[in-house]
C-alpha positions in Angstrom: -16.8 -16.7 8.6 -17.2 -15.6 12.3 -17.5 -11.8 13.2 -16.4 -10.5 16.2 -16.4 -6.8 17.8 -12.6 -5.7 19.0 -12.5 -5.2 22.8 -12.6 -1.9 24.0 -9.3 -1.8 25.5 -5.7 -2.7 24.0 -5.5 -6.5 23.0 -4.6 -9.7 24.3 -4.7 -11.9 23.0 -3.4 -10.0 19.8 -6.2 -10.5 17.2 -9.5 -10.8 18.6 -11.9 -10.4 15.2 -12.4 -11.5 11.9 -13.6 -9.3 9.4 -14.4 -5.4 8.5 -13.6 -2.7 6.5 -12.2 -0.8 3.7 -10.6 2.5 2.2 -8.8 5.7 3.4 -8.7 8.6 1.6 -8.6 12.4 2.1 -9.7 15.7 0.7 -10.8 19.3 2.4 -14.0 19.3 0.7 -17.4 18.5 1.8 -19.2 14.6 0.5 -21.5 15.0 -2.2 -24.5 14.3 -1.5 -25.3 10.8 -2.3 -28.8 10.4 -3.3 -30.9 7.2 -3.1 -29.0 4.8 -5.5 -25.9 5.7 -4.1 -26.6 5.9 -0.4 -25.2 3.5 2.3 -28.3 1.2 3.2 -29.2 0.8 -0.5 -29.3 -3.3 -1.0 -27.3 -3.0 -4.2 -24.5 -0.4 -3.3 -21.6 -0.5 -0.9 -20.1 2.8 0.1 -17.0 3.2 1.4 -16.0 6.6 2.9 -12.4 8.0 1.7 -10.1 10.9 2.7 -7.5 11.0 0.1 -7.8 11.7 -3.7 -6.3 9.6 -6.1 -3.2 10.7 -7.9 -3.9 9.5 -11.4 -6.6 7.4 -12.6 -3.3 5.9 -14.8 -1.6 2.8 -13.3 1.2 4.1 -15.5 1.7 6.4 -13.0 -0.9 6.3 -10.3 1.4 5.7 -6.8 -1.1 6.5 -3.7 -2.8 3.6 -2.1 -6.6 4.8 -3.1 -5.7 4.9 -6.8 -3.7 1.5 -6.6 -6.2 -0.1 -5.0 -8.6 0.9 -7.7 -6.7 -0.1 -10.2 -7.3 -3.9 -8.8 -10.9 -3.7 -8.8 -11.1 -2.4 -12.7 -7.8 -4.4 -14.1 -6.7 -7.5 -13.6 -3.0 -8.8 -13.5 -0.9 -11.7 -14.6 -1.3 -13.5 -11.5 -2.8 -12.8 -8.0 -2.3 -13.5 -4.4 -4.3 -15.9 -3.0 -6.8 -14.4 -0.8 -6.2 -16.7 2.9 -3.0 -17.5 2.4 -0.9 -14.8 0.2 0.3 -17.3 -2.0 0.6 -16.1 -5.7 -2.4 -17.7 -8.2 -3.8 -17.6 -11.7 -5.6 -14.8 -13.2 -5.5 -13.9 -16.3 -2.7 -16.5 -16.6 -3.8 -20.1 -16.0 -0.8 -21.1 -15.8 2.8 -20.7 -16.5 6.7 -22.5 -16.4 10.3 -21.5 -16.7 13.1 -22.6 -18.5 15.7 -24.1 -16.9 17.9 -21.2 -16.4 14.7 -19.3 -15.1 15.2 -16.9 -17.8 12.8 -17.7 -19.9 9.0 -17.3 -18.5 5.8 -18.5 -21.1 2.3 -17.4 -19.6 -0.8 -19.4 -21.0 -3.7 -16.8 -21.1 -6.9 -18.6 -20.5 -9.7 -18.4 -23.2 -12.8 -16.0 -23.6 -11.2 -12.9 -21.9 -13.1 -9.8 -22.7 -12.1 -6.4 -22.0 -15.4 -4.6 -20.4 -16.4 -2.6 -23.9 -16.6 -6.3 -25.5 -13.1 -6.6 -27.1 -11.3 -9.7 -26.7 -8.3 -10.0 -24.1 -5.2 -12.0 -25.7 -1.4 -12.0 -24.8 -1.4 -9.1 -27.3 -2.4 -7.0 -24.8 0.3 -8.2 -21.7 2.9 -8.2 -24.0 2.1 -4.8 -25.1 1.5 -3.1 -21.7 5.3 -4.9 -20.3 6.8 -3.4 -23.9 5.2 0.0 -23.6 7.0 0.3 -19.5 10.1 -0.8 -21.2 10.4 1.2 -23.9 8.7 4.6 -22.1 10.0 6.4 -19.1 6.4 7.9 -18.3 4.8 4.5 -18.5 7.5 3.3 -16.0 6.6 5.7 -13.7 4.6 3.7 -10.9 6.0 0.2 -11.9 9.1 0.4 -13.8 10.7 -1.5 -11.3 9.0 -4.4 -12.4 10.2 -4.7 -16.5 13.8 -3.1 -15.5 15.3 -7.0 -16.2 13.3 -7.7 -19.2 14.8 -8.8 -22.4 11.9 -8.1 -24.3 8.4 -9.9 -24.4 6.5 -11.3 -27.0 2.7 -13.0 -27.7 3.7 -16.0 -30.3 -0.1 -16.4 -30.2 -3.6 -14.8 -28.7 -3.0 -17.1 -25.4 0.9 -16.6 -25.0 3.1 -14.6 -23.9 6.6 -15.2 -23.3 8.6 -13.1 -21.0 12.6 -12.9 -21.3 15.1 -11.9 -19.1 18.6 -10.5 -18.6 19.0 -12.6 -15.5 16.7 -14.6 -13.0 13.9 -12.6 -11.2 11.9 -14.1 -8.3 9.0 -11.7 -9.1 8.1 -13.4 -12.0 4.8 -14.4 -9.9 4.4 -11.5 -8.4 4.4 -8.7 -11.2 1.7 -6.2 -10.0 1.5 -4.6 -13.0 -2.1 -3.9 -14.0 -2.7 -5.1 -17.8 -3.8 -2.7 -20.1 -6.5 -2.7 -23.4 -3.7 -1.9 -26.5 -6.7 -0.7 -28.4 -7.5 2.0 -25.6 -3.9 3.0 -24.8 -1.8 2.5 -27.7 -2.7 5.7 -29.3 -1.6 8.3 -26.6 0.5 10.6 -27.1 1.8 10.8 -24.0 1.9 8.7 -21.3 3.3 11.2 -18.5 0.3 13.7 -19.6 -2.3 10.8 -19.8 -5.1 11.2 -17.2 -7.2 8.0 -18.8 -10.2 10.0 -17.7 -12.7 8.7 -20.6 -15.3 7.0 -18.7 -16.5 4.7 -18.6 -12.7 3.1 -18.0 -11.9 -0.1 -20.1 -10.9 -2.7 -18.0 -10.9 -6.4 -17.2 -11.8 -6.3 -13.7 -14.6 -7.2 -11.5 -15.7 -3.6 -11.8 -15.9 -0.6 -14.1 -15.1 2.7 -13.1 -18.2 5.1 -14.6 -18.1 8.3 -12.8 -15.3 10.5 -10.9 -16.2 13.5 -8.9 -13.1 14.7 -8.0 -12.8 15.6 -4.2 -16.5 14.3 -4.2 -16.8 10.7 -5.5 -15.5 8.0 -7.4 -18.2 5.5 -8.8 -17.6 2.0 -10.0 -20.1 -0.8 -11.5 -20.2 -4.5 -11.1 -18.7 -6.0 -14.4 -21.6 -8.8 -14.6 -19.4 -10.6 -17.1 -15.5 -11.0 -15.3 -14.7 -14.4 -15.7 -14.4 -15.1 -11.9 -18.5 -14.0 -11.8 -19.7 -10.7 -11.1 -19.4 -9.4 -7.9 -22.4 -9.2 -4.9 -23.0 -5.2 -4.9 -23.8 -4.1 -8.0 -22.4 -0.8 -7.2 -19.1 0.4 -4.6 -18.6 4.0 -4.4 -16.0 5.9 -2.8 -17.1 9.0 -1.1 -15.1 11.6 0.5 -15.1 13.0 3.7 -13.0 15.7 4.8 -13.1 14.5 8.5 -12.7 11.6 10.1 -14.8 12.0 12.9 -18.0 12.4 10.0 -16.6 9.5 8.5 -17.4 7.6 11.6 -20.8 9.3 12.2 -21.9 8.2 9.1 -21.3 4.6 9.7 -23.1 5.0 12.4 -26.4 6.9 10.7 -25.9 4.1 7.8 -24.8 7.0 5.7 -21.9 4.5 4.2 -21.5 1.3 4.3 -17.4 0.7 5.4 -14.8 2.9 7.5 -10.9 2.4 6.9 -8.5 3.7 9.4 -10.3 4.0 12.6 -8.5 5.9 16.0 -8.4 3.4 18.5 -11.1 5.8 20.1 -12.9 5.4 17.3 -13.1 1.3 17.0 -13.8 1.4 20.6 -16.5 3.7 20.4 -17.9 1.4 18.2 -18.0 -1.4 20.0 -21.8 -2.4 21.1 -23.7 -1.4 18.2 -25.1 -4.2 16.9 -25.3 -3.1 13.5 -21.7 -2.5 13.4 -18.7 -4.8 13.2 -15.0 -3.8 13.8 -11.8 -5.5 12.3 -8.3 -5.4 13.6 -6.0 -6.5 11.4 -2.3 -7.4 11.1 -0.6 -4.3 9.8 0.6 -4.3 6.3 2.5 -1.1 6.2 4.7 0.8 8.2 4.3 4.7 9.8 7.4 6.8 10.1 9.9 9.9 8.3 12.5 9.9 6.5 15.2 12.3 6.7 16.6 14.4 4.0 19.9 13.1 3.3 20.9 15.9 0.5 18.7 15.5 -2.5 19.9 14.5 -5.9 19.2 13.9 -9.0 20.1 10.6 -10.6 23.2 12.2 -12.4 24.4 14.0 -8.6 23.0 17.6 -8.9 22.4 18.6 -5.9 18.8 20.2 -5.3 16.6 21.2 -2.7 17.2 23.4 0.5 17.5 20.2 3.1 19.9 21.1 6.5 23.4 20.2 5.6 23.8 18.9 9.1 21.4 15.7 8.2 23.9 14.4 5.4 25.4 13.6 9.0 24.7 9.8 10.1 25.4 10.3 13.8 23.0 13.3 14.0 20.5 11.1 12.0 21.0 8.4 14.6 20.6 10.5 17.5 16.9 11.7 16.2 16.4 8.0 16.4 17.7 7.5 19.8 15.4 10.5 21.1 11.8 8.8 19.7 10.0 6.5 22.1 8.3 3.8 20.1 7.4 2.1 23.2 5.1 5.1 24.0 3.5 5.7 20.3 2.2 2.3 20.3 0.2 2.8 24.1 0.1 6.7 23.3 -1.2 7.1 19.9 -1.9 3.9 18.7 -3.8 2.9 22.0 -1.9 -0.4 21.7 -3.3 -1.4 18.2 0.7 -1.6 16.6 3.9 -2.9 17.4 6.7 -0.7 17.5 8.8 -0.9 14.4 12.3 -1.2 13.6 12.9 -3.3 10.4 11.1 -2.2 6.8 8.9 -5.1 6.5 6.3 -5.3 9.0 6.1 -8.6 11.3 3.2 -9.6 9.3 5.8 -11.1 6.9 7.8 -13.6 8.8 9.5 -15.0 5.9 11.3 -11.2 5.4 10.8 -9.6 8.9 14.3 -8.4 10.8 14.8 -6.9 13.8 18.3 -5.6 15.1 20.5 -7.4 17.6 20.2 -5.9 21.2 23.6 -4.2 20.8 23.1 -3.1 17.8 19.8 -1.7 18.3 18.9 2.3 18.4 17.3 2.2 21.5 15.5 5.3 22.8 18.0 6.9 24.9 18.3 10.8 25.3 21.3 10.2 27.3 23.1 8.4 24.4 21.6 10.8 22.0 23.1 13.7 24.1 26.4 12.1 23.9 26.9 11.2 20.4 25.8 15.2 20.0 28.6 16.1 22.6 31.2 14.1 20.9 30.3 14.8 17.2 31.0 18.6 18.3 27.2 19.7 17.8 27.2 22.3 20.8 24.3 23.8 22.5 23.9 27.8 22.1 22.3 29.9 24.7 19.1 28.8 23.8 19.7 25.3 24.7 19.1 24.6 20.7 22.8 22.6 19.3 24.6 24.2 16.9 26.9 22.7 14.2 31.0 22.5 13.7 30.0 24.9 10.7 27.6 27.6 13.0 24.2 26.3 11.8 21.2 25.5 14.5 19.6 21.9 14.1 16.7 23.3 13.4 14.8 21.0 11.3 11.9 21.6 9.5 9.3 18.8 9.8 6.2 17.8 7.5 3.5 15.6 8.5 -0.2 14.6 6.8 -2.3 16.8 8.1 -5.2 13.9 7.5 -4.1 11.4 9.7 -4.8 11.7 13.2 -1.7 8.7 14.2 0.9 10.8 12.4 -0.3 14.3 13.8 0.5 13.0 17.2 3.5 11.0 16.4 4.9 14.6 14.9 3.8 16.7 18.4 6.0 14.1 20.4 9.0 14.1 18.5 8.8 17.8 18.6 8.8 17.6 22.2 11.4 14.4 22.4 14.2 16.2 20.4 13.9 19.0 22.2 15.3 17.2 24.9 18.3 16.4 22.5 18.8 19.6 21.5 17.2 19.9 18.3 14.5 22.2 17.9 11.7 20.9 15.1 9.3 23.5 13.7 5.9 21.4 12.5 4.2 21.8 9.8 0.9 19.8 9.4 -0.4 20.5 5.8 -2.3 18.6 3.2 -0.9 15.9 1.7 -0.3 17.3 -1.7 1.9 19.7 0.3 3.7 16.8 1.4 4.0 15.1 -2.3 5.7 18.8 -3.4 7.8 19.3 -0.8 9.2 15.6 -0.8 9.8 16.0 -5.2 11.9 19.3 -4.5 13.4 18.5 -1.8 12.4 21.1 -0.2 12.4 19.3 3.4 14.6 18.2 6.4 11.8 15.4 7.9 9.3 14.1 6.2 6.6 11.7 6.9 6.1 8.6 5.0 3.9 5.4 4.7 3.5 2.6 3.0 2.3 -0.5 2.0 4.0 -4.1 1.6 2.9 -6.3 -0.5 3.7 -10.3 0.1 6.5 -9.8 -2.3 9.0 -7.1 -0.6 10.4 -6.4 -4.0 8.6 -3.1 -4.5 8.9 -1.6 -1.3 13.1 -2.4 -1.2 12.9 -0.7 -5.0 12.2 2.8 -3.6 15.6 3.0 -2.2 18.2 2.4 -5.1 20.0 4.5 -6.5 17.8 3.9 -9.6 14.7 5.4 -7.8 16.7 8.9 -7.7 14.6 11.5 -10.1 16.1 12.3 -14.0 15.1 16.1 -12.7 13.8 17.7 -9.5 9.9 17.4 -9.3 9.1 13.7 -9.8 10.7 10.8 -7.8 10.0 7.4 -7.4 11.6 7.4 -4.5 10.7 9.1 -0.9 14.2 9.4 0.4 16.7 10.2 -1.9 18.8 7.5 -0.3 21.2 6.0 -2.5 23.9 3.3 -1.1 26.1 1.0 -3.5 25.9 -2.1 -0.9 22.3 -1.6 -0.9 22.0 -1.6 -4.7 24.5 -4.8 -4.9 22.2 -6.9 -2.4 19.0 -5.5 -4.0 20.1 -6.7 -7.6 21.2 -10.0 -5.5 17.7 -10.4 -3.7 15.8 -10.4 -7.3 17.6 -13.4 -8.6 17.5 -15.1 -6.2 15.2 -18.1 -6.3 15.9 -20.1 -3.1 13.6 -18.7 -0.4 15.2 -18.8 2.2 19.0 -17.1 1.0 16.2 -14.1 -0.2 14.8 -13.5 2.9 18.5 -13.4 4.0 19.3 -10.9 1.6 16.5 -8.6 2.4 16.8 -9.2 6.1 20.4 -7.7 5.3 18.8 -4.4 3.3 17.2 -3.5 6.1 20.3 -3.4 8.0 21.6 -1.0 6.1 18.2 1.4 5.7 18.3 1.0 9.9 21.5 1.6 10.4 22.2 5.0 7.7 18.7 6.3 9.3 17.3 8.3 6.6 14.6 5.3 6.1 12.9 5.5 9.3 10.0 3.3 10.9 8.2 4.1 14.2 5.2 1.5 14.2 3.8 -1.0 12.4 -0.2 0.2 13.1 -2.8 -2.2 12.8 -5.4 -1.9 10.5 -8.7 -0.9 12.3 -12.0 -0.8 10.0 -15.8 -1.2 10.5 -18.5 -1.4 8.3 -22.3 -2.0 8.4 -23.1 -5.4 9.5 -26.7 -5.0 8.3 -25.9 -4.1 4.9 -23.1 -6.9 4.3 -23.8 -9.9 5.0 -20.2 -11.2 4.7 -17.0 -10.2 3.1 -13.5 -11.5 2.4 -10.5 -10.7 4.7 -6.8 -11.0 3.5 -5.4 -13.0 5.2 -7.2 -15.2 6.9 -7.3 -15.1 10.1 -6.2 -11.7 11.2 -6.5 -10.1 7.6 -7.5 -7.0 6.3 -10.7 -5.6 4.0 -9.4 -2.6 2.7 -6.1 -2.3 0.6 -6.0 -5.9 0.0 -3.2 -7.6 -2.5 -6.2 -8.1 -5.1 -9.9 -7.2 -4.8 -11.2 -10.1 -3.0 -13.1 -8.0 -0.1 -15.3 -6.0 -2.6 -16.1 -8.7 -5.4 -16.9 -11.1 -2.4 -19.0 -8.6 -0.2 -22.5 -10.0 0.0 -25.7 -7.7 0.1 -27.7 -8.7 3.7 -30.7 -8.5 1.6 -29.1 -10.7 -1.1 -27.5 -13.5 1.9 -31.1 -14.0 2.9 -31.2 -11.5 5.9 -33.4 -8.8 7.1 -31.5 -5.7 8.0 -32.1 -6.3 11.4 -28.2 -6.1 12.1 -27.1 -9.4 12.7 -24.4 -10.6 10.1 -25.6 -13.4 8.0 -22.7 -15.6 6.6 -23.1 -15.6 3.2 -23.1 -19.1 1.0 -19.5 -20.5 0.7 -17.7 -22.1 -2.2 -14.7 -23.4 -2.9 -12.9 -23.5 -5.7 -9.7 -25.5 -5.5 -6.4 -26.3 -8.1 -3.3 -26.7 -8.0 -0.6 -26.0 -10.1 3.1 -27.2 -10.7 5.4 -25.4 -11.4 9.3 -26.3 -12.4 10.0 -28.8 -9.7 6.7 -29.4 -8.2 6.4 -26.0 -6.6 2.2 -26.2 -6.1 -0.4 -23.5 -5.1 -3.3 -24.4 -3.5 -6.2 -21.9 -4.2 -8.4 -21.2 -1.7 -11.6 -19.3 -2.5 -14.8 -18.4 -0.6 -18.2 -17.3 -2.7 -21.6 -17.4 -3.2 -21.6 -16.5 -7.0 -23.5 -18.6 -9.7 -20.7 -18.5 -12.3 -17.7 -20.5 -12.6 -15.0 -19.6 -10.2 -11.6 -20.6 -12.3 -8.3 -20.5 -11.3 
């Protein structure tokens, strides 16, 4: 695969490399020191430098991007997503079929599955993880959205499992749900309280997880016996840094081996060092806030100290109105993004939407200013507006301290609404600040972020009612949105199996999340990441062309990554491309649906889809 640096200034053509880097995580505390079988340019470890601590270490309830992506390197899942092309594939399911009414789903487990302590893998152990999310709150925490349809599933034999439902889901190939050992799990008491801390982890994965440091390092071996062959680096450790800036001066001393979420100073400072490369990828996620709306709890107690004057839509539209998103994208992002206005990021055609010209919030301070005038929002002496009921708009705003894109973003629209009248107070504080504030809604705007997966399913999930907390303190949810026409076309979108009428569907979602504005997206950033050219040798992007390395839909970037010493290279900087294979199948499904599986590896063993 050819490696290419990212120009130094904004670019056109839009993608201009091929491969680089990895995680992003964030802590205030200092990296451990990482010794000399843990250090960057050691032939048989790949360090990745990380910012932001993981959540849980249970996919029960684990949510943050760190600790889900994690969870993909030590478990497997059902299926996967094809790493060029996004399309789902087998994994621990060789393959599967449907009944006619699509109700019925019956996974064939392939044979000689072991768990990483040596116990077998059957259908046992899918059909008890799906059970245990159905039947426990805690265990539905992250991924309850998931089993919310199912009937009930059952393993008729040690290779089978059969999944029922209450009507026809189209994420029946698309269940990111990691699968879990029942002989590990089934004895805990309880879920919610349930760290699964006992290292080494049991998995299924490519690696094992065999030491945490919390706020220091997280430490994962190659699983020399996962049935897709073991993976190059024998090693991958996360390390944190609690500045960016180090992050990047380690990449350059060698220190680690891969840096997620590069400035645009940053990639471009990079650029000309030969033992560097730099990857620009298509953004997968979006940056923005969301605005507190009056939190609730799923039975309507009210909670939470939010401004009453936000449960109003037209003052939640004029905040839009004041935001430039134009100038974020050459401002902060340098122009690595696209300005954003629908929920799924362009990277997904199939689901991407966009509103009509007329319809569209454009930034307008002037229009802003009017809808204020006539709503009856009047300005006081201090040029700050004041409500039909006597409070100020002033809006208390929270924003990751961590990220460098979001600090800025927040300073601008501090100035921007301003100019409409609405004073903002900042507050830049650690992200764990941000998780407590968001559960008690204790907020009026919020920063948010997240991921999308190839199936929108998840990411559209957050905003149903059904995402509104039991109690204040946990929420599945980052809103506290809750619309009935959103819930009718959400229930619609899942069961529906044509293609194109989904994408319809969810096109029309997104409608509604732009047009209440309490769901609000400012950019879709791309992904910029380096990592030591002279340590790997070569290493998988998703997808590809124009994919990412880090936060993949699977863990194709770190099994694949190739040792330069182990590629046949000397060190010396120059990427070597590492041996490809490809493994190829293709499997029908119903009416001939087929997936073509793509994959790219220099491993001994077996690759089988």
């Amino acid at each position: 695969m050819l490696l290419r640096q990212v120009p130094s200034r904004r670019r056109t053509p839009r993608r201009l490399t091929a491969v680089a880097a990895i995680a992003a995580l964030v802590l205030a505390a200092p990296p451990a020191a990482a010794g000399a079988d843990t250090a960057g340019g050691s032939g048989s470890t790949l360090t990745v430098a990380a910012s932001q601590p993981v959540d849980s270490l249970s996919p029960f309830l684990a949510q943050r991007a760190i600790s889900t992506n994690i969870h993909r390197l030590i478990y497997d899942f059902l299926t996967n997503y094809d790493a060029e092309t996004n399309e789902p594939i087998p994994a621990l399911a060789e393959s599967w079929e449907a009944s006619d009414d699509q109700l019925t789903w019956t996974y064939t487990i392939r044979d000689g599955l072991e768990w990483s302590d040596g116990e077998p893998l059957t259908a046992d152990d899918v059909a008890w993880t799906f059970t245990t999310m159905m039947e426990d709150e805690a265990a539905a925490t992250a991924n309850g959205n998931f089993v919310a349809n199912f009937e009930q599933v059952t393993a008729p034999d040690e290779h089978t499992v059969v999944i029922e439902l209450r009507e026809p889901q189209a994420t029946m190939l698309a269940l990111d749900v990691p699968i879990l050992p029942r002989h590990v799990w089934e004895d805990v008491d309880d879920y919610a309280e349930f760290n699964n801390d006992d290292l080494p982890i049991v998995g299924s994965g490519p690696f094992v997880l065999t030491e945490h440091r919390p706020n220091q390092s997280i430490t994962l071996e190659a699983n020399e016996n996962y049935w897709r062959g073991a993976p190059g680096f024998e090693r991958l450790v996360f390390t944190y840094y609690n500045d960016q800036d180090a992050m990047v001066e380690a990449l350059r001393s060698g220190e680690v081996s891969f840096v997620p979420d590069l400035t645009p100073a940053q990639a471009d400072s990079l650029e000309g060092n030969d033992a560097v490369t730099v990857n620009a990828a298509d953004g997968k996620r979006f940056n923005g806030f969301t605005i507190n709306p009056g939190a609730r709890t799923a039975d309507g107690d009210e909670f939470g100290d939010g401004h009453p004057a936000l449960q109003d839509r037209v003052v939640r539209q004029a905040i839009m109105r004041a935001i430039d998103k134009d100038a974020l994208v050459e401002t902060v992002h340098g122009g690595y993004a696209e300005a954003a206005e629908g929920y799924i990021p362009a990277r997904y055609s199939d689901y991407y939407w966009a509103p009509e010209d007329g319809d569209r919030l454009d930034f307008d301070p002037d229009a802003a200013n009017e809808m204020l005038d006539e709503a009856g929002y009047e300005r006081g002496d201090d040029g700050v507006r004041v409500s039909p009921d006597g409070d100020p708009l002033t809006f208390r705003m929270f924003v990751h301290n961590d990220r460098p894109a979001f600090v800025q973003t927040g300073q601008f629209m501090e100035e921007w609404l301003a100019d409409i009248g609405i004073e903002v107070e900042g507050n830049y504080v650690d992200p764990n600040q941000i998780t407590d504030r968001l559960n008690n809604g204790e907020y009026d705007l919020i920063f948010t972020s997240w991921n999308v997966n190839p199936d929108p399913d998840f990411v559209l999930g957050i905003h149903t009612c059904d995402a509104l907390p039991e109690q204040p303190g946990t929420m599945r949810s980052d809103s506290f949105f809750c619309d009935e026409r959103y819930d009718e076309l959400y229930d619609q979108q899942i069961q529906e199996y044509d293609p194109a009428r989904r994408a319809e569907i969810v096109r029309e979602m997104q409608q509604i999340l732009y047009d209440e504005a309490v769901v609000n997206v400012l950019t879709y950033p791309d992904m910029l990441e380096a990592y030591r050219s002279d340590q790997i040798a070569d290493i998988q992007v998703q997808p590809e062309p124009g994919g990412n390395i880090w936060n993949q839909d699977g863990y194709w970037s770190w099994w694949s990554a190739t040792p330069v010493e182990a590629a046949g290279g000397d060190g010396g900087g120059v990427p070597v491309t590492a041996i490809v294979g490809i493994a190829a199948a293709v499997l029908v499904l119903g009416g001939g649906i087929g997936f073509l599986v793509l994959r790219r590896r220099s491993a001994t063993a077996e690759d089988r889809e």
